[in-house]
N, C-alpha and C positions, 0 to 999 in steps of 0.2 A: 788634363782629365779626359780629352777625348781620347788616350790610348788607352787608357783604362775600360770605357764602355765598348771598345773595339774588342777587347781581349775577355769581356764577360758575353760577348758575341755569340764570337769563334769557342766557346765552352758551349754555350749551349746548345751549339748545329753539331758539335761532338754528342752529343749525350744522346741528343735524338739520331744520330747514327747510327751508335750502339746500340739502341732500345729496338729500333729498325731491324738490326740484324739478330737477334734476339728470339722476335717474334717469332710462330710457324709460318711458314709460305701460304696460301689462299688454297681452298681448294679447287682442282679440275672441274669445270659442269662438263656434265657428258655432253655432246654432243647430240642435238635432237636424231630422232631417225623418223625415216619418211613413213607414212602412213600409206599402207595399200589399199585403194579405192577401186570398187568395183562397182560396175554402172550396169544397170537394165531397163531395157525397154519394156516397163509392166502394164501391164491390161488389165482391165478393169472385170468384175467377178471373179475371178482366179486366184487362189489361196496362193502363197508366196511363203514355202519353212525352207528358213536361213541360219546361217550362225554367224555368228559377230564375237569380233576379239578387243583387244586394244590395238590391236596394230592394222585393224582392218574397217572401212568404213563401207559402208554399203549405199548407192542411192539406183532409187526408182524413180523413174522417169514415166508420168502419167499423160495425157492430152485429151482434150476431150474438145466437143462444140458444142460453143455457147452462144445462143442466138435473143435477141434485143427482147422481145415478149414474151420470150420462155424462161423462166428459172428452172433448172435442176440442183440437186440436192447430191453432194458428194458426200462419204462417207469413209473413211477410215477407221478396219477394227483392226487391233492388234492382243497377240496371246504371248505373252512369253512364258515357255515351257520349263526353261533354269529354274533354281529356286535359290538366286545369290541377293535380299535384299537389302547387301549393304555396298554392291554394285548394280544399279539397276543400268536400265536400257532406255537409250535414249532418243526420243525417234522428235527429227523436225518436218515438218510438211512446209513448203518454199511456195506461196503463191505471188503472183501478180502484186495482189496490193499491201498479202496479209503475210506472216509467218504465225504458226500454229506449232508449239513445241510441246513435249509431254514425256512424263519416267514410266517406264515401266518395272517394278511394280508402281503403282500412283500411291501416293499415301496423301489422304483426306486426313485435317484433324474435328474432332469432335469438342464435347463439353471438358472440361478440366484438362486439356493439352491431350487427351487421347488418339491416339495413331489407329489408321487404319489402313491395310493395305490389298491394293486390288491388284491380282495379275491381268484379269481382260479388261482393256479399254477400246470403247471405241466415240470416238469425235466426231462429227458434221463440222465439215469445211464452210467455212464464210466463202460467199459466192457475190466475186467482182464484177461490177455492172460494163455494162459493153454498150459502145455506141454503134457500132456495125449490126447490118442486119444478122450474118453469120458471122461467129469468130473462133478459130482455135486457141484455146487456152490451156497451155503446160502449166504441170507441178510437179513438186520432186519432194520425195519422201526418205530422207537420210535417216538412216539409221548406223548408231554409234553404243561405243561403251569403252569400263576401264575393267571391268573381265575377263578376265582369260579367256571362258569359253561362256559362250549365251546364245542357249538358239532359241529361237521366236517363229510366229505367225504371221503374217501380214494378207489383210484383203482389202480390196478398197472395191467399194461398189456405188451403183446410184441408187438414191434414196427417194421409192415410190410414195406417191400424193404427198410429196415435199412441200406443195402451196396450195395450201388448204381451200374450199371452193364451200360458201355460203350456203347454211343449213344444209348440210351433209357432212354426217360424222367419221370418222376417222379412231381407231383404236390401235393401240401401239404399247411397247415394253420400254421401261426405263429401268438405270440402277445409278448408284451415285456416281462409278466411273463410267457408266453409258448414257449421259444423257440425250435430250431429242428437240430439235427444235426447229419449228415447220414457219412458214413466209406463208403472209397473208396480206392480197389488195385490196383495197376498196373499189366498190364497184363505181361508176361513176354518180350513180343516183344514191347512193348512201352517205349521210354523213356521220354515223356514227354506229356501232355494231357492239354485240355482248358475246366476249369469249369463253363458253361454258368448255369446264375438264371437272370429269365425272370418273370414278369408280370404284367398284364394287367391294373393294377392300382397304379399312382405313389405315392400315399401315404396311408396310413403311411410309413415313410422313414424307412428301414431298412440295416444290416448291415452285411454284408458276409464274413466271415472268413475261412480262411485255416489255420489249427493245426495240426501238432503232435498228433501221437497216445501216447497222456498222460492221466494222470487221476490227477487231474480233469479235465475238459474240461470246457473254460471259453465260458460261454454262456448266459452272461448276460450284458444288457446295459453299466454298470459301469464296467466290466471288459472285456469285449469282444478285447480291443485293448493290452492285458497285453502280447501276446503269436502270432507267425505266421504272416501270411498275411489276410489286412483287406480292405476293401471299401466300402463306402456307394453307395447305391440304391433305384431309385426309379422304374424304369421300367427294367435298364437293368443291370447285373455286367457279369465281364469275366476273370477269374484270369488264367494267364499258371500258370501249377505247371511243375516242373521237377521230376525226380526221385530219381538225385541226392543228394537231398536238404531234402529227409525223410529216413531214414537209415531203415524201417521197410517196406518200399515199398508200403505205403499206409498211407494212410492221414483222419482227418475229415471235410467234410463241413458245417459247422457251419452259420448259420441265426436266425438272430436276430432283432427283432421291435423297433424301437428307443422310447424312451418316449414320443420325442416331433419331429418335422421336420423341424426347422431350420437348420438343417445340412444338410439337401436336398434340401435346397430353398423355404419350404415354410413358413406358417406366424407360429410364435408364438400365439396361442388362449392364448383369455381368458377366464378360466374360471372362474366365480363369485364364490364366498363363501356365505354361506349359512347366516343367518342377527345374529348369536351369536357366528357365528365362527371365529377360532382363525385364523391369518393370517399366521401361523406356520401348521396350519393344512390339510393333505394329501388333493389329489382334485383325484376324481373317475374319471379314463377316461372311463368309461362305456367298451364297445364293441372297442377295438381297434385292429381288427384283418385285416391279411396280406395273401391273396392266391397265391403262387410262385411256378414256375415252376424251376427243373432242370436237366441238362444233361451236361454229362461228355465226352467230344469227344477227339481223339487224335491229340497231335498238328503235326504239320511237323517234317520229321525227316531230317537228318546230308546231308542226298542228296539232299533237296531240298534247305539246304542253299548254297552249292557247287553250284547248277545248278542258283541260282537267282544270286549270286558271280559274275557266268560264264557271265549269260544273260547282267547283267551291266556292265562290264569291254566290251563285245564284242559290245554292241550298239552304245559307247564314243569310243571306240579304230578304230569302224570304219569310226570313220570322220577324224582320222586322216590317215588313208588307203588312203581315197577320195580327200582329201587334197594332199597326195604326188602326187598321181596319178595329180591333176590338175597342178601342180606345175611343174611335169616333161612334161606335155603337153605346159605349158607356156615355159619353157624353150627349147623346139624342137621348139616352134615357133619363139621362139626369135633368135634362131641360124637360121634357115632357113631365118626370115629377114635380120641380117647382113650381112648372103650368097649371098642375092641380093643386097646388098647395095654393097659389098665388089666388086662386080663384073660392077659397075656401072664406069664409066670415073670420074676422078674426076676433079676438076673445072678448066677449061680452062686460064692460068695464063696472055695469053695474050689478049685473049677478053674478062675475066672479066664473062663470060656464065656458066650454067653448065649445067647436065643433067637435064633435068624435073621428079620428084616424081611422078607418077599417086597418084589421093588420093584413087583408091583402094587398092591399096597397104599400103599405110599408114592407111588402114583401118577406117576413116573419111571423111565427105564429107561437111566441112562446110561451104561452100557454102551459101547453103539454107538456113544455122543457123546464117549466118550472121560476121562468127568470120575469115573470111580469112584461105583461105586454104596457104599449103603452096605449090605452081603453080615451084617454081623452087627454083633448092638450097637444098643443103644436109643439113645432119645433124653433120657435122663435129665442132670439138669444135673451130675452129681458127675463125670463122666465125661472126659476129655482130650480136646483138637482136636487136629488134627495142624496142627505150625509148618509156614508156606510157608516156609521155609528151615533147619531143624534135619534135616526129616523125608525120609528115604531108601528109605523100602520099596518104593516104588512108582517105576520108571522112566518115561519118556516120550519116544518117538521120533517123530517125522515121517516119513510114508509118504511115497515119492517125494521129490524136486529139489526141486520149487517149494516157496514159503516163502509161501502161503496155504493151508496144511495143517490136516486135521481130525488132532489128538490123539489116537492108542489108549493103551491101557491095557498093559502087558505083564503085571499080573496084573489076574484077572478078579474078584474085589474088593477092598473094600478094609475094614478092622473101622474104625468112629467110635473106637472104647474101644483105645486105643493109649497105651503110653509118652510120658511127656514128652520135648520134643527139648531140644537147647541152651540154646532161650530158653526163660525160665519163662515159665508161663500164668497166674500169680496173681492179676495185675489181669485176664484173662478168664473165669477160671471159681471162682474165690473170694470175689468180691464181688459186693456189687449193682451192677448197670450205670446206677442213676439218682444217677450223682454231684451232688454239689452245684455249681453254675456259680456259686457266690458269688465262687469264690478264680480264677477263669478270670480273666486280666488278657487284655487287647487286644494285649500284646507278642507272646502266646505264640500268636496265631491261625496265624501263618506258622511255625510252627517244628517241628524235627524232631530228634530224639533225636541220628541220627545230622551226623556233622560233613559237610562241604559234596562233601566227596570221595567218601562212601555215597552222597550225591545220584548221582552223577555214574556208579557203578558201577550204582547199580539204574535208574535213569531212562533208560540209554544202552544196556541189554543190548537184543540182539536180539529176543529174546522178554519182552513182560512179562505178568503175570499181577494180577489185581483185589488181591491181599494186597501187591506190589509199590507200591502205587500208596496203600495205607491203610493207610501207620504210623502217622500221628498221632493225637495223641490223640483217643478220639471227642465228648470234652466240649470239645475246643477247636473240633473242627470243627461240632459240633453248635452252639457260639455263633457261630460263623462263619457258618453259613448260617442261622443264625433273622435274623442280620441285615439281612438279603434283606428278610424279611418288616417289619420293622420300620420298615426305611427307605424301602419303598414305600410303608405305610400313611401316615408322614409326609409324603412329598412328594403321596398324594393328599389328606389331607388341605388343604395348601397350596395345590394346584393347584385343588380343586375349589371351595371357597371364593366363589374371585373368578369364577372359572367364572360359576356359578349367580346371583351377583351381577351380571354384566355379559349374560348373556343375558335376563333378569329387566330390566335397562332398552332393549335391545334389543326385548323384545316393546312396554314400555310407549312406546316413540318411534313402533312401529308402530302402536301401536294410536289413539295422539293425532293424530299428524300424519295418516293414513292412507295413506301412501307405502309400498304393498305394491311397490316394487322395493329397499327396503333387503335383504328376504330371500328364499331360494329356494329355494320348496315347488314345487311338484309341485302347483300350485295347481287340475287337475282329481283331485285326490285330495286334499284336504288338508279336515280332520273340525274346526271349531274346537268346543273348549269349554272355556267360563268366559275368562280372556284368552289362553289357547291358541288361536293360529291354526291347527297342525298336529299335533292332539290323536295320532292315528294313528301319524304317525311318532315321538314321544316314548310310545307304548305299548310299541310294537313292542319297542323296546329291553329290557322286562323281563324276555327270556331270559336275557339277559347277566347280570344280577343275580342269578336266580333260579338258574342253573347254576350261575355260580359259587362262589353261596352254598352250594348244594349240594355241589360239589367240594370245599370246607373242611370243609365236614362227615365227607366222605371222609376225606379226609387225616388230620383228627383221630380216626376211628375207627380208622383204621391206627396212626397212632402211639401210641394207649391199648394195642392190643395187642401191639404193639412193644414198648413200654415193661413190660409186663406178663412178658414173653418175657424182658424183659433179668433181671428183677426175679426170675424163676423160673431165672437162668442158664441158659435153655435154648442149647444147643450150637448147633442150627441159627438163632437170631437172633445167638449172639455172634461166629461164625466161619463162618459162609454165607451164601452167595446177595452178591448188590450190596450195600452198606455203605447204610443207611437212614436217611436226611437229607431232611426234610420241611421244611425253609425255605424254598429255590426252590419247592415246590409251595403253602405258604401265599403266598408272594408271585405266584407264576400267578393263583391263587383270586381273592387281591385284585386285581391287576389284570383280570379278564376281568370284576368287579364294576364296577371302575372304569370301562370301558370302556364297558359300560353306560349309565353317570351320562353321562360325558361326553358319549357318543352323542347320549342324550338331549336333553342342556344345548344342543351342537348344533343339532342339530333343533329346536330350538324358534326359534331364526334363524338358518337356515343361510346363510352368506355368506364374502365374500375373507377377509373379518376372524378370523374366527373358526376357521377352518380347522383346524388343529392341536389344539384339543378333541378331535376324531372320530380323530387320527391320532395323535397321543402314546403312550397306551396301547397300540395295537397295534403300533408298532415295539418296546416293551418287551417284550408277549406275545411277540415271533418272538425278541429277544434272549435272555430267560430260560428259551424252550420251548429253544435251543442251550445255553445254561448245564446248565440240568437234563440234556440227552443225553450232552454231554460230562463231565457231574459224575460220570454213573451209575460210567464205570469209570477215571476221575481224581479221585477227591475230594480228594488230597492237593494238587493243583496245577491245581484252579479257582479260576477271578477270585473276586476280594474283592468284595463288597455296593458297598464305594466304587469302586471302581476298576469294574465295570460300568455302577453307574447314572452315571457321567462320560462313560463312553462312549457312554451310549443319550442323556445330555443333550447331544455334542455332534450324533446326530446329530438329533434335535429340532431344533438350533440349522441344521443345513442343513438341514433341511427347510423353514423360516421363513426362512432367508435365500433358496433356490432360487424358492419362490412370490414371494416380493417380489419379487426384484432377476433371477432366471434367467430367465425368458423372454425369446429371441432377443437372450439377451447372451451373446458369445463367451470374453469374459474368463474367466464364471464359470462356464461348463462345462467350459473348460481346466484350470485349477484344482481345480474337485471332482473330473474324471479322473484328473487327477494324482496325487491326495488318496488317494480309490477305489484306483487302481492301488497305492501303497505303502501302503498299510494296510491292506491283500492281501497281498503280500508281509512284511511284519511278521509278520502274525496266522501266516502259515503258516509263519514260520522257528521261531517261538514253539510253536506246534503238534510241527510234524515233530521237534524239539529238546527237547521238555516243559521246555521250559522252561531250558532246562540251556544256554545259549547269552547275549554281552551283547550290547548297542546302546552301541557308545564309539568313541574314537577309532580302535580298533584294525580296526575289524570288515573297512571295504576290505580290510585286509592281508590279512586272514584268508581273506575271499571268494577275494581272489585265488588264495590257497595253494591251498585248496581244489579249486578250477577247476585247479589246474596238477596238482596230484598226481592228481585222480581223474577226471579228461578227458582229461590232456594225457598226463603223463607214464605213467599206465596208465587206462587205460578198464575204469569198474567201474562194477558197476550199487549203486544205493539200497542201504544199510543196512535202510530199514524199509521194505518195498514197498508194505505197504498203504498204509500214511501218505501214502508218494509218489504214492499212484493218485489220494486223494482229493485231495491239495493241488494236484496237476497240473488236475485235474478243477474245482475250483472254481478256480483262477488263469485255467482258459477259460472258464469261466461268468464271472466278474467284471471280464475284461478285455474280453469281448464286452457285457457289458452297459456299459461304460465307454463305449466304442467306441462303441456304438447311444446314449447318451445326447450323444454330443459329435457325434454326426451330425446324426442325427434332429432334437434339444432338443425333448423332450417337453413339452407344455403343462403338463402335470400333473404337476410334479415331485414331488408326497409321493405318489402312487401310485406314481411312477418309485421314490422311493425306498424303498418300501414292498416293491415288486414284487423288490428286491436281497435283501432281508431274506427273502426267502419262500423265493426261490430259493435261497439261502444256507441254508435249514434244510429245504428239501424234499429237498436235494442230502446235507445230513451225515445224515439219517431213511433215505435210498434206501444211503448205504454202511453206517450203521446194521444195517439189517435184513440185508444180502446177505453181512455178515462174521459176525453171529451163524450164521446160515446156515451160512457156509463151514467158523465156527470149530465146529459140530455141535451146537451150542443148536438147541434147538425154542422155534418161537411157542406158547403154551396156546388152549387156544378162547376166551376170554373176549377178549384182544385181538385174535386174529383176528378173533373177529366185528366188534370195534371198529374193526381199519384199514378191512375192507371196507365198512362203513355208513358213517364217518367220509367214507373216501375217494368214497362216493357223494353223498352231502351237500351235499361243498364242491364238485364237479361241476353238481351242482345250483344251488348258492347262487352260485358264478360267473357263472353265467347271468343268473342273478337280477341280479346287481351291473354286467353290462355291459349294463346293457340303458339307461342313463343317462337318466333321468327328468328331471334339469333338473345343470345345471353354473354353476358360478361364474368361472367361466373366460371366460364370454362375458358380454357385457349381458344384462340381467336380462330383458329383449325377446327376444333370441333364445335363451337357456334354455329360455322358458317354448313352441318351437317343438317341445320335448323331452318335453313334458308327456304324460299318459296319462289314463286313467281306470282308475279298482279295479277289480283282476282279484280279491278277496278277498274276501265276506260286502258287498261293496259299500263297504268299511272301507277296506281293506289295498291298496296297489299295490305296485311288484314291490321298491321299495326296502325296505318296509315286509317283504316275504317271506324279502328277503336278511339281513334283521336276525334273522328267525326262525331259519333257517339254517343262517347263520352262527357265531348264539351257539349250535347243536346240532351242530355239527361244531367248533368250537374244545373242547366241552367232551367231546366223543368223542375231539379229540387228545391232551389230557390224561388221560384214562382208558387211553387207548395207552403216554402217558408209563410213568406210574402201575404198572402191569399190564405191559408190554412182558417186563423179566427175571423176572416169577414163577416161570418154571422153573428157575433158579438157585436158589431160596429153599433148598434142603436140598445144596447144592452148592459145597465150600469154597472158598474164596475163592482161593486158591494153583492151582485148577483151572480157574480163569473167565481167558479170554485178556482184551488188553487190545487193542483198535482206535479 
């Protein structure tokens, strides 16, 4: 057998022989041929027209001196006059440490792969550092092609105030193939500076960077984002640099002409193609040039952030100064009262007498206001209230027709220390009022003694009064509104969290990549320290926190003495003044704290994304400041904890969908009008009805009836005319603003929706005040002083807030046309003021809240009207 595989061998080195000779032969490569290189000694200023082949290389020979404390700025412009752009010109510049290559024509691409192509270019050379005091430094400037024929330009000159010198401007031309880019040192007393470029024309859009003294320097369209800190511009940019952040003490400023200005805001052009051109083929933008100004000024140094520290912490610290101060004035006065009461006789056991009160002493004189003074009788806890409903001694008529009437008195007063009526007082003035909330169940939050038909007798009279309105029990309502508080602290909890989490990688994306248009500061006012880019406006916000803080404080020292009052059955805490329910106002507290944080979290990258941080809270604060006015003389039949925050989460929920999807969409303006409009309608049938009315099948019928018996078949005015003034009154305010939003379609839909909420509680605060009025309440001075300072405040802090320093609404290019410089210690600019402001006038409205019925406090509750 082995002769056999010998001979299938020797067949197969045959076969491949033949196939070998078969084949064609290879083909010949020509032979390279030598390239003629011509060399020149070139001088600088002096234009250079050449022509360049394939077979011909050209190089320049440049030298210049370069000395250790001097930078100079070299420059390379080149024109090619051919017009072959699918052989362009290829020109290298040979330095020391860098080479610099570049085509002429240049072709930049744009949006959608679009081509554009420049015949002049000119480049600034990266300039190599030298340790010699004097140094000659050569470069060579080759220029090549695969052309037959290409003649070209060539200049190379030095580039005047190349290193730009502190507060002193500088104005200059850029275009996308010419850009400019000037070297700036720190002085040695500086540590940090603000590089403003300004001008007068907002397009073409360009693009300002800050680099590193490296070589190369990226200076063009398509790589300008590769290296440092960048942002587009159309009129204005403002970068701080620090010191720290360049280890050479000196930086470049870098500008650059974008190809196209979509990235600025404006239109994509078209430009037509010629009628046999390719649709691949570059488009001329002719003359695309850019005139800018710039100057390098020093930022604030380490004492001005102490002293702006200072100035914030001292402005908020001293309301709490003013605060103790009135508190330790209230409490001398309170001891001073007791001092006269304590020294008073007390009630005479066998004739039943006691001493008479003057009501200046008791500091009221309501009399005139119609509510029964209290003419004799202390204020001891053993003593009897009179029932809003057992109790007859006292009548009460309406003066005159109209049915917005102040209450007189038919006798002129009235004893505290009175008979029991019908209903016993036993759970009022026999026990302690601090029940135990163990046995409180959840069922029992909505519920009332009497069966559903009481509802409907007392809820539906003509007149009602604050003891109408507060049968239930106080430990159920008291769990009912601590709930408030509860379920805020959890949802901020929740909310804030990821907050702080996701603004915290929003800074770290700016800080890596250095794409300052992801966020938008107010970047001629924005203070960076440590990874903080806008230290300033995340200070500002510590009023909000600081008041609020304070406001809880409040609140709990009210309710220690509340509680204390209950504890001592004193008569005027168990059966006068407003029913005292501090859950809405710990849930105010925390949210105006909240509001704060968020602001903050905000502020630290303000942008589309993030929007709803800064605005969530405050449609809560305007819901819950309505909750708390309408609690004061409803507490039996205010919204549930759950049943409001659903409602303030949906409108969060269109506030997120409006900024997304609302702008110049028709759809969803129809829609949220629609929306707006009946749940206006809802809220006021549920208002003017307390409730005592359903949503079912029946209700058309009902409407209908209604309309026919009280329009049609007789013509009668409102049961409740106040009620009807205000529901009339805000049904034109909310269908007007409907109206104006489905017109207009405001840009800024969470302002729009914000601006509803405002209105909607500016409007029930203004009937508020003008029915206490009507119904013969007096304001005390403490809140007067409050609405008037409060109300001048937010006058102020309005101003402040429209003065719009930069918007997310536009490109981050034409925002930043919005920009300012600090009006503040050199700190603060006007957003930053409005923070101030604002958190001192939210918390002046709450002290309004708060304080508003003080002069009720000794005034029963059966004598306080209800509006």
């Amino acid at each position: 057998m082995p002769g056999a595989g010998a001979a299938a061998l020797a067949r197969a080195l045959l076969a491949g022989a033949l196939l070998l000779l078969l084949l064609p032969p290879p083909p010949v490569l020509p032979q390279p041929q030598w390239r003629n290189v011509s060399e020149t000694e070139a001088q600088f200023n002096i234009t250079y027209t050449d022509r360049v082949d394939a077979n011909l290389l050209h190089i320049y020979a440049f030298n210049h001196s370069v000395r250790r404390n001097m930078t100079e700025g070299v420059r390379v412009s080149v024109n090619v006059l051919s017009d072959h752009k699918d052989l362009p010109v290829l020109f290298v510049v040979r330095q020391k440490e860098a080479v610099v290559s570049f085509q002429v024509p240049l072709i930049l691409r744009g949006l959608y792969q679009r081509k554009y192509a420049y015949q002049e270019v000119s480049r600034t050379l990266c300039q190599p550092q030298t340790k010699a005091e004097v140094e000659t430094q050569h470069f060579y400037v080759d220029v090549s092609t695969l052309s037959l024929n290409a003649s070209y330009q060539l200049r190379v000159t030095r580039v005047e105030n190349f290193v730009l010198q502190t507060n002193e401007r500088f104005s200059f031309n850029a275009t996308a193939a010419q850009p400019q880019y000037f070297k700036y040192e720190f002085p040695e007393e500086v540590d940090s500076v603000i590089v403003k470029v300004t001008s007068a024309m907002a397009f073409p859009c360009s693009v300002i960077s800050i680099q590193d003294i490296l070589c190369p320097v990226y200076d063009l369209d398509n790589n300008v984002a590769f290296i440092g800190m960048y942002q587009t511009m159309t009129k204005k940019a403002a970068i701080t640099v620090q010191k720290k952040d360049f280890p050479s003490h000196s930086f470049y400023v870098v500008v650059v002409v974008k190809t196209e200005d979509e990235a600025c805001g404006g239109a994509l052009h078209y430009y037509p193609l010629s009628k046999n051109a390719s649709p691949d083929e570059p488009v001329d933008q002719q003359n695309r040039q850019k005139t800018l100004e710039v100057m390098v000024s020093p930022a604030i140094t380490s004492e001005a952030y102490v002293s702006s520290v200072l100035f914030c912490l001292s402005i908020f610290l001293s309301f709490y100064i003013l605060t103790l101060l009135i508190a330790c004035w209230e409490s001398c006065r309170q001891h001073k009262r007791k001092g006269l009461l304590s020294a008073m006789d007390s009630p005479n056991l066998d004739t039943g007498h006691s001493r008479s009160i003057p009501d200046s002493f008791l500091g009221r004189g309501y009399d005139s206001y119609g509510y029964g003074s209290f003419g004799n009788g202390s204020s001891s806890s053993t003593e009897g209230v009179t029932d809003s409903l057992g109790s007859t001694e006292v009548s009460y008529s309406y003066v005159g027709q109209e049915q917005f009437k102040r209450r007189t008195p038919s006798a002129p007063t009235r004893p505290l220390s009175i008979p029991m009526g019908e209903r016993s007082l036993e759970n009022v003035a026999c026990r302690p009022r601090l029940d135990s909330l163990s046995s409180v169940e959840e069922d029992d939050y909505d519920t009332l003694a009497d069966i559903d038909y009481d509802k409907n007798v007392i809820r539906t009279k003509k007149y009602l009064c604050v003891a109408d309105l507060a049968r239930k029990d106080k430990r159920v309502l008291r769990k009912k509104y601590q709930i408030y508080f509860w379920n805020i602290a959890t949802i901020a909890v929740f909310y804030a969290l990821p907050v702080v989490q996701l603004v915290i990688t929003y800074q770290t994306v700016v800080n890596v990549t250095g794409n300052q248009d992801i966020c938008y500061y107010n970047f001629l006012c924005a203070h960076p320290l440590g990874n903080l880019s806008a230290f300033n406006n995340i200070l500002s916000n510590l009023g909000y926190v600081l008041l609020g803080l304070l406001f809880l404080l409040i609140i709990l020292q009210r309710e220690i003495n509340y509680n204390r009052a209950l504890m001592r059955n004193d008569a005027h805490a168990v059966e006068c003044g407003i029913p005292k329910h501090f859950g809405l106002f710990y849930a105010m507290g925390t949210a105006l704290m909240m509001e704060g944080l968020l602001s903050a979290c905000y502020h630290v990258c303000p942008n589309y994304t993030n929007f709803q941080f800064d605005t969530s809270f405050m449609y809560m604060i305007a819901g819950l400041c309505m909750l708390k006015l309408y609690q004061k003389r409803h507490p039996d039949i205010n919204a549930s904890a759950y049943s409001a925050y659903a409602c303030l989460a949906l409108v969060i929920f269109f506030s997120v969908v409006g900024v997304v999807f609302g702008k110049g969409n028709t759809v969803f303006w129809i829609v949220f009008s629609v929306i707006h409009i009946l749940a206006t309608l809802l809220l006021s049938t549920q208002l003017y009805y307390m409730g005592r009315w359903k949503l079912d099948s029946g209700i058309l019928r009902r409407i209908l009836y209604v309309l026919y018996t009280d329009c049609i078949r007789q013509c009668s005015g409102p049961m409740y005319v106040d009620r009807m003034v205000l529901l009339v009154m805000g049904n034109i305010i909310n269908w007007s603003l409907a109206a104006y939003g489905l017109i207009v379609r405001p840009n800024d839909f969470a302002s729009y929706l914000l601006a509803i909420g405002i209105c909607n509680l500016l409007l029930y605060f203004a009937f508020y005040i003008i029915m206490k009025l009507r119904s013969g309440e007096r304001i005390k001075l403490i809140p007067l002083l409050c609405i008037i300072s409060t109300s001048v405040v937010w006058g102020f802090a309005l101003f402040f807030f429209f003065q719009g320093l930069s918007t997310w609404q536009k490109t981050p290019a034409e925002s930043r046309e919005h920009n300012r410089d600090c009006i503040l210690l050199d700190f603060f600019d006007d957003h930053d003021i409005w923070h101030f402001l604002s958190s001192i006038a939210m918390f002046g409205s709450f002290l309004v809240l708060l304080t508003l019925d003080d002069d009720l406090d000794c005034v029963q509750r059966d004598k306080i009207y209800v509006f």
